[in-house]
MARZADO-266391 format. One record per residue (C-alpha): x, y, z. Coordinates in steps of 0.5 Angstrom, whole numbers, padded with zeros to 4 digits, always signed. Example, Ala and Ser with C-alpha at 12.3 -4.5 7.8 and 13.67 -1.06 7.14 Angstrom:
residues 2
+0025-0009+0016 +0027-0002+0014 
//
This chain:
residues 216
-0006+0012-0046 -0004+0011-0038 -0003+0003-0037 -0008+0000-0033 -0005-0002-0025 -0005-0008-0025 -0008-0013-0019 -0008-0019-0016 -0014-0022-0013 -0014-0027-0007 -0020-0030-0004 -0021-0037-0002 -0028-0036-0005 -0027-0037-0013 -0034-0034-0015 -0032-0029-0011 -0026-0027-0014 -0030-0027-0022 -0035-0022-0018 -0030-0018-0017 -0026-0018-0024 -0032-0017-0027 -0033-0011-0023 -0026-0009-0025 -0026-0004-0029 -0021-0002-0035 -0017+0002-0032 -0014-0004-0027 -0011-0011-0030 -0012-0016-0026 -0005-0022-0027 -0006-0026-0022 -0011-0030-0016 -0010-0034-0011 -0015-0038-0006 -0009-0040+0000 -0004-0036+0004 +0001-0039+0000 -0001-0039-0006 -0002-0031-0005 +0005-0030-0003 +0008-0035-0009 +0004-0031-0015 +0005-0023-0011 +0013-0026-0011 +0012-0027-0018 +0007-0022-0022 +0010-0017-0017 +0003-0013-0018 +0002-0006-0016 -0003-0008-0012 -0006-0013-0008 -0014-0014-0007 -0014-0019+0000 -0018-0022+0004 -0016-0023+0012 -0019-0030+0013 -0014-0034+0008 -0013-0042+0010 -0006-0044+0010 +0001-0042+0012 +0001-0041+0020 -0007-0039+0021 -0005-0031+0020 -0009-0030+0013 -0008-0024+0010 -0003-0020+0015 +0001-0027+0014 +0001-0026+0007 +0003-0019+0007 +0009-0021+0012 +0011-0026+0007 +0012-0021+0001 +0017-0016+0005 +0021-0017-0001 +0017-0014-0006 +0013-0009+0000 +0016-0003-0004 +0014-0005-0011 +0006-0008-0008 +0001-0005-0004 -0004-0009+0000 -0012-0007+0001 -0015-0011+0004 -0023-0013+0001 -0027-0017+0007 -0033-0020+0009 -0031-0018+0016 -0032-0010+0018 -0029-0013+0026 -0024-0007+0030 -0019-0013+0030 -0019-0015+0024 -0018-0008+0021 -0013-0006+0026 -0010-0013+0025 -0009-0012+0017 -0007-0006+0018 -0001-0006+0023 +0001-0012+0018 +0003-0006+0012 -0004-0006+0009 -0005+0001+0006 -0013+0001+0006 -0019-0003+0009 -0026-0004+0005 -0031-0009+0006 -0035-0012+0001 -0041-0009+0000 -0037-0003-0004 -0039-0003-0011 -0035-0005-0017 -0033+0003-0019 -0031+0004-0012 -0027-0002-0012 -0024+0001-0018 -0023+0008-0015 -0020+0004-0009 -0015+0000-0013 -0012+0007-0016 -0012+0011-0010 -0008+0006-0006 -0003+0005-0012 -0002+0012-0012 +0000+0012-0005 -0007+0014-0002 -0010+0010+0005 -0017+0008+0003 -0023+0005+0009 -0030+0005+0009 -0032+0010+0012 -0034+0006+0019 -0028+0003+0019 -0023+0009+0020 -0025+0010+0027 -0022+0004+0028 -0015+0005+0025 -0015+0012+0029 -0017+0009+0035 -0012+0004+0035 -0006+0009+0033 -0007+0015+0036 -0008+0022+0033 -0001+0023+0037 +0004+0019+0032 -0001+0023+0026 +0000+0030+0029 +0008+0028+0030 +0009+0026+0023 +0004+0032+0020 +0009+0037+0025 +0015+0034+0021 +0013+0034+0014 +0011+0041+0015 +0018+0042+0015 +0020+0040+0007 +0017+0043+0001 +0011+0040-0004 +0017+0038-0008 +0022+0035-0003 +0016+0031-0001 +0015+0028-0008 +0022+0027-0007 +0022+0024+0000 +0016+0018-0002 +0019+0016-0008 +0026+0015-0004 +0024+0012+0002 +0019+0007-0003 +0026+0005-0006 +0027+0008-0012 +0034+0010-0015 +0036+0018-0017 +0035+0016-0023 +0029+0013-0023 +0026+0020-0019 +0029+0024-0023 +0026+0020-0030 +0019+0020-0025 +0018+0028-0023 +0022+0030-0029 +0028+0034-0026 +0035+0032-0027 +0039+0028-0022 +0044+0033-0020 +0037+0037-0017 +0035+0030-0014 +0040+0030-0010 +0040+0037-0007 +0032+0035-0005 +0035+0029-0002 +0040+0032+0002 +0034+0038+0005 +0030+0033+0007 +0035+0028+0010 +0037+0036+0015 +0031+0038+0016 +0028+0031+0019 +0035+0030+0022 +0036+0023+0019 +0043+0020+0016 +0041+0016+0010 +0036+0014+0006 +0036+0007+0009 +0033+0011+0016 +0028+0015+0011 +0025+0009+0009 +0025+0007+0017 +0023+0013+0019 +0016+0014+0013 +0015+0006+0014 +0014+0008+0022 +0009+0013+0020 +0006+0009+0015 +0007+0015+0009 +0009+0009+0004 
//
C-alpha cells in the first residue's frame, strides 16, 4: 500500500484549516498546521512535509505571507513543495507566490477530492492552477522561457530526464539509482549525458539550471 503524502496546512483561520482536513482524503496525512508566518516556517523546518498547502495572506514575519514563508524554508525547498490555497484569485497574488517557488496556485472554491488530486500532483512534481488562473503565470513569464527550457529537455531521453529531476531535487546516485530501480554505475552515465547535452559542468549548475525553469 503507497504511504499517504503528507501535508502541512497553513491558514490564519482554524476552522478553515479543519474544512480542509476533513476534506482531505486518505491518500494525504496532514502533520502539522500553522496560523502565522512564523509558525509555518518553524513546523515546514520540523515535520519537513512533502507538501505544504499555503495561504498567501499570513500575519507575521515581515508582511510577505506565504512567498515569505517559502523564502524562509529554503533549507528543506528540495524535500517540500508549496501550493498555495487562497481566498484571493488576484494576478499579483498568483505571480507573487509563484516567483516565490510555489509549484501550483488553487482557490478556495476547489472541492475536497480536488484538493486531494492537487496535493499528489504537486508531490509528484506536477504544476497545478485553477484554470483561470494560469493565464496569469503565463502572462507573467513568457512563453519565451518555456519554448526555450521544452527546446532543450527535448535533447535528453525519457530516462535521463528522470534522472535529471531526481538530481537537481537533491537526490544522491544512490537514492536515484534505489528510486528508478537501475544501478549506480547506469546513474552515473545518465547523469554524464545530461551534464553534455545541456552543457552544464555539475550537478550544483543542473539544479540552477532546472530551479531557473521552474522543472523541480
Amino acid at each position: 500500500m503507497t504511504e499517504p503524502i503528507t501535508v502541512v496546512v497553513v491558514d490564519d483561520h482554524a476552522i478553515f484549516r479543519s474544512g480542509v482536513k476533513a476534506d482531505l482524503d486518505s491518500r494525504v496525512r496532514v502533520v502539522g498546521e500553522a496560523a502565522t508566518v512564523e509558525e509555518a516556517i518553524a513546523v515546514i523546518r520540523e515535520q519537513q512535509p512533502q507538501v505544504v498547502l499555503l495561504d498567501v495572506h499570513l500575519p507575521g514575519g515581515k508582511g510577505g505571507g506565504g512567498a515569505e514563508v517559502i523564502a524562509g524554508c529554503g533549507d528543506v525547498r528540495q524535500s517540500t513543495r508549496f501550493l498555495a490555497l487562497s481566498v484571493s484569485d488576484s494576478a499579483e497574488d498568483v505571480v507573487t507566490v509563484i516567483r516565490a517557488g510555489a509549484r501550483g496556485y488553487v482557490t478556495k472554491t476547489i472541492t475536497g477530492a480536488d484538493i486531494s488530486n492537487a496535493v499528489l500532483r504537486v508531490a509528484s512534481g506536477d504544476a497545478v492552477f485553477s484554470p483561470r488562473l494560469a493565464g496569469f503565470v503565463l502572462d507573467a513569464f513568457g512563453t519565451a522561457a518555456v519554448a526555450a527550457a521544452d527546446s532543450e529537455l527535448d535533447r535528453l531521453s525519457a530516462r535521463e530526464l528522470e534522472v535529471m529531476r531526481l538530481i537537481a531535487r537533491g537526490y544522491s546516485y544512490k537514492e536515484v539509482a534505489k528510486e528508478l530501480f537501475i544501478s549506480i554505475k547506469t546513474v552515473e552515465t545518465h547523469v554524464s549525458a545530461v551534464l553534455r547535452k545541456l552543457q552544464l559542468s555539475s550537478r550544483h549548475e543542473l539544479t540552477r539550471w532546472a530551479a531557473e525553469r521552474r522543472l523541480l
